[in-house]
N, C-alpha and C positions, 0 to 999 in steps of 0.2 A: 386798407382803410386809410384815413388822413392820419390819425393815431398813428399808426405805425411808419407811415412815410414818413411823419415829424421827427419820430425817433429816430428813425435812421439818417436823416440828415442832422439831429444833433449828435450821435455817437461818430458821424462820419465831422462834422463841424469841430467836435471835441480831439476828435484824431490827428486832424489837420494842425490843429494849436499846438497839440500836443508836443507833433512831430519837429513844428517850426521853434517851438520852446526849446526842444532836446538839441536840435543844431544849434540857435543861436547861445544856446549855456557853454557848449560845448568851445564856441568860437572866441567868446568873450573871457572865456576859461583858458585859450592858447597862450601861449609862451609869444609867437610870434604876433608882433604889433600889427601888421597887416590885417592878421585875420582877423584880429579884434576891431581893428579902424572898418574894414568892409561888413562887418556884422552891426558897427553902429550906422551906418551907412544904410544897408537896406532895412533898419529897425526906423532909421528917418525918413524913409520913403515909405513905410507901411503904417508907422505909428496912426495911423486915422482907423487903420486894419484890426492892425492886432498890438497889446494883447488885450482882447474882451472878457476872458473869465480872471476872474479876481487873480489867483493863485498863480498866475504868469506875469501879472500887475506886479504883488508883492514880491514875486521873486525876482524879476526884471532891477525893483526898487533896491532891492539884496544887495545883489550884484554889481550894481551902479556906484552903491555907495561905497563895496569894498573894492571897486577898479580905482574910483577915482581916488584913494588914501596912496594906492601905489603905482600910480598912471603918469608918464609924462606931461608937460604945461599943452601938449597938442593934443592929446587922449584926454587929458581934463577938460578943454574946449569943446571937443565933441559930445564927452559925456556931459556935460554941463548945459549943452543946445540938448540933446535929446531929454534929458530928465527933465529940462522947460516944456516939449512940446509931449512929453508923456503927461506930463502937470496939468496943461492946457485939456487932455481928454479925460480929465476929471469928472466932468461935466456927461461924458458918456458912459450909460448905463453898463456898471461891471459884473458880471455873473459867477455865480459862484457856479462850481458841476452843476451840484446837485439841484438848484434851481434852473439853471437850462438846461438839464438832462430832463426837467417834469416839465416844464414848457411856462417858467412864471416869467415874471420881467426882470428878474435879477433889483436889485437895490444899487445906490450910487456909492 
C-alpha cells in the first residue's frame, strides 16, 4: 500500500541521516584537522540537504559551537561560514523522528 511504502522510505530516509550524522560526528570529533576541514566541507556543499530532522540540527549546533572555542583562526572561518549557511536553512522545515516517521510536516 502507499502506507507502507511511505514508511519505508521514511525509516530508509531516517537511516540515511543517520548514517551521514554518525560519519560527520565522527570527523568533526578527529584529532586530525584535515578531516575535520573535509567534513565541514561536504556539510557546505550539502547544507540545503541535510540536516532535516531537528536532532542533527541541534547536534550539528553542539558541535560547532564546542569546535569553534578550540579551533584554529582557519577552522573558526569555516565553522563560522557554515553555522551562517546552517542559520540561513532556518527557514526550512526541521523534523523531528517522530513527526516524519507518522508522515506530519514537522514544525520550523
Amino acid at each position: 500500500t502507499v502506507e507502507e511504502r511511505h514508511r519505508e522510505f521514511c525509516l530508509t530516509f531516517q537511516r540515511i541521516h543517520v548514517n551521514i550524522m554518525h560519519a560527520v560526528h565522527r570527523c568533526l570529533e578527529d584529532e586530525e584537522f584535515v578531516v575535520r576541514r573535509n567534513a565541514i566541507i561536504i556539510l557546505n556543499a550539502i547544507v540545503e540537504l541535510f540536516p532535516r530532522l531537528e536532532v542533527h540540527t541541534q547536534t550539528l549546533e553542539q558541535l560547532l559551537a564546542k569546535l569553534s572555542e578550540d579551533s584554529s583562526e582557519e577552522a573558526k572561518l569555516m565553522l563560522t561560514s557554515y553555522s551562517v549557511m546552517l542559520g540561513k536553512q532556518k527557514h526550512v522545515s526541521k523534523l523531528s523522528n517522530e513527526d516524519f516517521l507518522s508522515g506530519k510536516s514537522g514544525s520550523s
